[in-house]
C-alpha positions in Angstrom: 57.3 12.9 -49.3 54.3 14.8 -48.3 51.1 13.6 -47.3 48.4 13.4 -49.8 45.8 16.2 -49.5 42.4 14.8 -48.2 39.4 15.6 -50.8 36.9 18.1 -50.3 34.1 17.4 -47.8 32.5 20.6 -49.9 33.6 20.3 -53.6 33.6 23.6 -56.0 31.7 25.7 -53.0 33.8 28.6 -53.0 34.8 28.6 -56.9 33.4 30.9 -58.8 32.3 30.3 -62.5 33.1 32.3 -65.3 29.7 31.5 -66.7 26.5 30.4 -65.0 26.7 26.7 -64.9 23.5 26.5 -66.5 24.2 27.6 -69.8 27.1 24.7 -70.5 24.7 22.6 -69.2 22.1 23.2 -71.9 24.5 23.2 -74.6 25.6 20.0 -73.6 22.3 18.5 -73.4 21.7 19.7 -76.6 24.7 18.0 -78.0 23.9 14.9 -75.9 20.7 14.7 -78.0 22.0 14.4 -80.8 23.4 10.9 -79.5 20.7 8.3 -80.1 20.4 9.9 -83.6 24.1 9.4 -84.4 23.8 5.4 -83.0 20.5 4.3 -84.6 22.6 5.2 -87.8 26.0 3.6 -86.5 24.3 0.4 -85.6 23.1 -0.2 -89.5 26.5 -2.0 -89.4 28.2 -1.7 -86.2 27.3 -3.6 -83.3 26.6 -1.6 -79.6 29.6 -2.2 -77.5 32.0 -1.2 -80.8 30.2 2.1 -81.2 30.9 2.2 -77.6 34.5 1.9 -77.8 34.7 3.5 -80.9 32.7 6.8 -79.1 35.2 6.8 -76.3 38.9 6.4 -77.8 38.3 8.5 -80.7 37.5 11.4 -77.8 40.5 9.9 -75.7 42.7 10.6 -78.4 41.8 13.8 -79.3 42.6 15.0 -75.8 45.9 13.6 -75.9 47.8 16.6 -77.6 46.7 18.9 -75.1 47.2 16.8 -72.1 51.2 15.8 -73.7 51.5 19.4 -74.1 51.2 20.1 -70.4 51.2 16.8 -69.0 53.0 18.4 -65.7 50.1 21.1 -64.9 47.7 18.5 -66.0 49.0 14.8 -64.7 51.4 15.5 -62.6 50.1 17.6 -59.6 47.5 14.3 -58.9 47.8 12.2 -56.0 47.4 8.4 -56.1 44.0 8.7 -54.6 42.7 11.3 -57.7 43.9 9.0 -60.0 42.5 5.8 -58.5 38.8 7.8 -58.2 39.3 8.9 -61.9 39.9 5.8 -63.1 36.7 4.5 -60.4 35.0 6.8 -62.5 35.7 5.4 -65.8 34.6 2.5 -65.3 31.2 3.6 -64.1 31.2 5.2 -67.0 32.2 1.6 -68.9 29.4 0.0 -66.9 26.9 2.6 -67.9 27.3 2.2 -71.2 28.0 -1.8 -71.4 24.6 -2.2 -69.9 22.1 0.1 -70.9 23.0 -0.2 -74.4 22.7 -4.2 -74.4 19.4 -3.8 -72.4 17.7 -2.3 -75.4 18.6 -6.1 -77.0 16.1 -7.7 -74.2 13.4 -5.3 -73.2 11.2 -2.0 -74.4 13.4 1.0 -74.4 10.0 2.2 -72.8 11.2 0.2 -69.8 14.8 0.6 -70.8 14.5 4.9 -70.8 12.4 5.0 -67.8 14.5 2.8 -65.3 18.0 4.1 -66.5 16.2 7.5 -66.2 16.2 6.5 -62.3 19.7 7.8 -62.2 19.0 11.3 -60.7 16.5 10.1 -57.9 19.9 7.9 -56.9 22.1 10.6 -57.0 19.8 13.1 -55.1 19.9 10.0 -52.3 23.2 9.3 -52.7 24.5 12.8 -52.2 23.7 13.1 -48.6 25.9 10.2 -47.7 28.7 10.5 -50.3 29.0 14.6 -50.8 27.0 15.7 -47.3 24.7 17.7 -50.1 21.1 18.5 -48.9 18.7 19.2 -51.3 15.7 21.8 -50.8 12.3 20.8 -50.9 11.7 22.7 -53.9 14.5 20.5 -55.4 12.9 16.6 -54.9 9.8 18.3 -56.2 11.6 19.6 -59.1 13.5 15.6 -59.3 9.5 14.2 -58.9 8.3 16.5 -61.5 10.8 16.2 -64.3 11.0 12.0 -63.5 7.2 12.0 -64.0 7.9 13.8 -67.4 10.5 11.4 -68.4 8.3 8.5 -67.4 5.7 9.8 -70.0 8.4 9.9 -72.7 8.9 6.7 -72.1 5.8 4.9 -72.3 5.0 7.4 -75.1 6.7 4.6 -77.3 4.3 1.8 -76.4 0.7 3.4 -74.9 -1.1 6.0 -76.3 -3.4 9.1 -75.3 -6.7 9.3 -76.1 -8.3 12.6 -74.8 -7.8 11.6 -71.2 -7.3 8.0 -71.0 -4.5 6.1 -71.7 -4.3 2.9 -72.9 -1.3 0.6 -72.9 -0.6 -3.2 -73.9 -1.2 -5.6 -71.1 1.8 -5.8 -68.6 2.3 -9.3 -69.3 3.4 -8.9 -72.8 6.1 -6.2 -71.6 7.6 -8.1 -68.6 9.0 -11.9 -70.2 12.1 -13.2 -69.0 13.7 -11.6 -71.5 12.4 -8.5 -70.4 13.5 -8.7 -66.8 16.8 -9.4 -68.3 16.6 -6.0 -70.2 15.1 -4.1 -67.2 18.1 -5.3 -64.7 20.6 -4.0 -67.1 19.0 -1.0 -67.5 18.6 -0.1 -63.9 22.3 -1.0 -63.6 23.0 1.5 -66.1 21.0 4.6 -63.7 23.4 3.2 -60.9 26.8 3.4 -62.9 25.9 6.2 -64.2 24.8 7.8 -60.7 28.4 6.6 -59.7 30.4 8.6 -62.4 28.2 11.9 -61.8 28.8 11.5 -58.0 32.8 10.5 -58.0 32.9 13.8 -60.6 31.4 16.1 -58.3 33.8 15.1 -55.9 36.9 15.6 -57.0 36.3 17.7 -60.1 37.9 21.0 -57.4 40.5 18.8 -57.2 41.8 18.1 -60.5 41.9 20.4 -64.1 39.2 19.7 -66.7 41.2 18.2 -68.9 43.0 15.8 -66.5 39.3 14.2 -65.4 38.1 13.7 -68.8 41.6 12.4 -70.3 41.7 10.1 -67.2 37.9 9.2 -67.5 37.5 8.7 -71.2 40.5 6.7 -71.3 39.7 4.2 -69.1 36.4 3.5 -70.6 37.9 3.7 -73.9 40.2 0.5 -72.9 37.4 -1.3 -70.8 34.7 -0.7 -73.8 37.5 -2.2 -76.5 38.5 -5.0 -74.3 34.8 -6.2 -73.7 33.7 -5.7 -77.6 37.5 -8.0 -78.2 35.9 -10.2 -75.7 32.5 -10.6 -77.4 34.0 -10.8 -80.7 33.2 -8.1 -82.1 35.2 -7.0 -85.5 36.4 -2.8 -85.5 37.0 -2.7 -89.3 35.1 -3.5 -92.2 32.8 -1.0 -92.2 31.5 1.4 -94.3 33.2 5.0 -94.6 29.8 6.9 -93.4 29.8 4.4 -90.1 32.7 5.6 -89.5 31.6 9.4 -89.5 28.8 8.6 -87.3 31.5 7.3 -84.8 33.8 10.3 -85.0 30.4 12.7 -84.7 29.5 10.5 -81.6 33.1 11.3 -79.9 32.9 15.1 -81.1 29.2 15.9 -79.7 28.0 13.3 -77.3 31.4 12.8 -75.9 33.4 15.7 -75.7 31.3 18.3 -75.8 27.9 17.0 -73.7 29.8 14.7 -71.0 32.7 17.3 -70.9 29.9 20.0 -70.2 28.4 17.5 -67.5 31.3 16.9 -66.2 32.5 20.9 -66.2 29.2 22.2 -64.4 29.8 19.5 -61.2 32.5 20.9 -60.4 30.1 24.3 -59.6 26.7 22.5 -58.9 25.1 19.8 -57.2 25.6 16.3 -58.6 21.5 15.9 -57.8 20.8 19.4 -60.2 22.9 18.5 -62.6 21.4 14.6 -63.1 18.5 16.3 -63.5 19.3 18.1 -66.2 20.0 15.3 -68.2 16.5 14.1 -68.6 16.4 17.0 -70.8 18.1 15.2 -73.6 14.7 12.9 -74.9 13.1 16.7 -75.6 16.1 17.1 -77.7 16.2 14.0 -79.2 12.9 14.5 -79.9 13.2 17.9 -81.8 16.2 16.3 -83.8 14.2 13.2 -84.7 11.3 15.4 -86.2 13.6 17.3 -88.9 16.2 14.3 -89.5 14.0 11.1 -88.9 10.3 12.4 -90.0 9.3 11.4 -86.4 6.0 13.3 -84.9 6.2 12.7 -81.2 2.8 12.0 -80.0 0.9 13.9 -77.4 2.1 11.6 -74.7 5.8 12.6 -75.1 5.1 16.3 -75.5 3.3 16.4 -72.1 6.1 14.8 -70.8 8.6 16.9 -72.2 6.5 19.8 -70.8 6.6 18.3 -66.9 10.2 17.5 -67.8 11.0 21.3 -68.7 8.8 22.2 -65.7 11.0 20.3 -63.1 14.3 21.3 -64.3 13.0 24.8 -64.3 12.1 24.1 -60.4 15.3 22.8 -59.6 16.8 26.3 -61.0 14.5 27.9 -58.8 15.3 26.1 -55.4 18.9 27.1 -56.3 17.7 30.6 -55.0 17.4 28.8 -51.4 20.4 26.8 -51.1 19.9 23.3 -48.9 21.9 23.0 -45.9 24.4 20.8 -45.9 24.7 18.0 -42.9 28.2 17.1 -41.4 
């Protein structure tokens, strides 16, 4: 049998987009915005870790067709060590959403937002180590800039502007035991979540499309079911319109935001492309003005504005690529 090919030290250098990366990138953060819209509905009925489960085997299954269809282009070409990183990957991707979700049940998604929003400071240290990926100066600005925004956003929900001060609730009410609880959970979502972005930038030139998300989504769709079965949590009984928001959560926070993620790192840096997920509040945002009857206040617009101003940055240091160590 013939040795295993080793994975790229330098993944997706030399391939050549058919698009600019960029532009599935903003689609799929603004499909990924409509997510918290679609589970603040879902969870009328249906506890976290079901809509979870639900989110993730509903979008499992509707790749199956294609990857049956052409299971030997697909499946078959993958050595032991692409499927064992895939399936690595999944369960990041199980973690992510395990905790994060169930840290909105102990503390402020103020804190909740703001620590899981930690994820692309870890990849952009990670990456050095893991991918031998430099970033430019202009970059960790652009990282600084955009995580300042997103920090705003956060605390947007609890303190509020006045001209130039701001005033926020004592930090004693916002840190309990409870609280830390939440916190820790939510900062172990950023670093699952920093795991699946990294693993995907890494083998993404190795592997089709279709074979990362089939493998990915599946194993989190098992993980996420067995934990809910676990917790004792029912999957029937719900309403019809629950139902809809699940299938709606598979169909535009799934498969077409994670799959667009997950498409662009196979042509950018896992650190640019992190960062362009702290786009999706803005979008969330937008929705919740038209669907909910939400008016942001001035906090979160300023921070959507430093957010948009650092992703805009890290576009811009794209036009002086980092060296790479190794």
């Amino acid at each position: 049998m013939a040795s295993s090919p080793s994975l790229p030290t330098k993944p997706g250098l030399d391939d050549h987009p058919p698009v600019t990366p960029y532009l599935p990138l903003i689609v799929g953060i603004a499909a990924a915005s409509t997510s918290s819209i679609f589970i603040r509905f879902a969870q009328r009925e249906a506890p976290s870790l079901v809509i979870a489960a639900y989110r993730l085997s509903i979008a499992t299954l509707l790749l199956l067709p294609m990857v049956l269809r052409d299971w030997k282009r697909h499946l078959r070409p993958l050595t032991a060590r692409l499927w064992q990183l895939s399936i690595l990957s999944g369960l990041f991707l199980t973690v992510h959403f395990a905790t994060w979700i169930s840290s909105l049940e102990f503390t402020s998604v103020a804190s909740s937002v703001a620590l899981v929003q930690t994820a692309p400071i870890i990849v952009a240290l990670l990456s050095p180590f893991f991918l031998k990926e430099r970033l430019a100066p202009l970059t960790w600005l652009g990282i600084g800039i955009a995580f300042a925004g997103s920090v705003l956003i956060s605390v947007s929900d609890v303190c509020a502007m006045h001209m130039f001060s701001l005033s926020c609730p004592e930090a004693g009410s916002l840190w309990g035991d409870q609280a830390l609880k939440g916190d820790v959970l939510a900062l172990a979502g950023a670093v699952s979540v920093s795991g699946y972005l990294l693993i995907g930038r890494k083998i993404r030139s190795k592997m089709s499309l279709l074979a990362y998300l089939f493998l990915t989504y599946g194993t989190a769709a098992l993980s996420l079911t067995l934990l809910a079965v676990l917790a004792g949590q029912p999957f029937t009984g719900y309403s019809p319109t629950i139902y809809l928001w699940f299938l709606l959560l598979a169909l535009l926070p799934q498969l077409t935001a994670h799959s667009s993620v997950n498409w662009a790192l196979r042509y950018l840096p896992a650190a640019i492309v992190s960062i362009f997920l702290l786009g999706e509040p803005i979008g969330s945002t937008i929705l919740a003005i038209f669907i909910l009857d939400e008016i942001p206040p001035s906090l979160r617009i300023w921070g959507g504005i430093a957010v948009i101003a650092g992703i805009l940055l890290t576009v811009l240091a794209r036009n002086h690529p980092p060296r790479r160590s190794g």
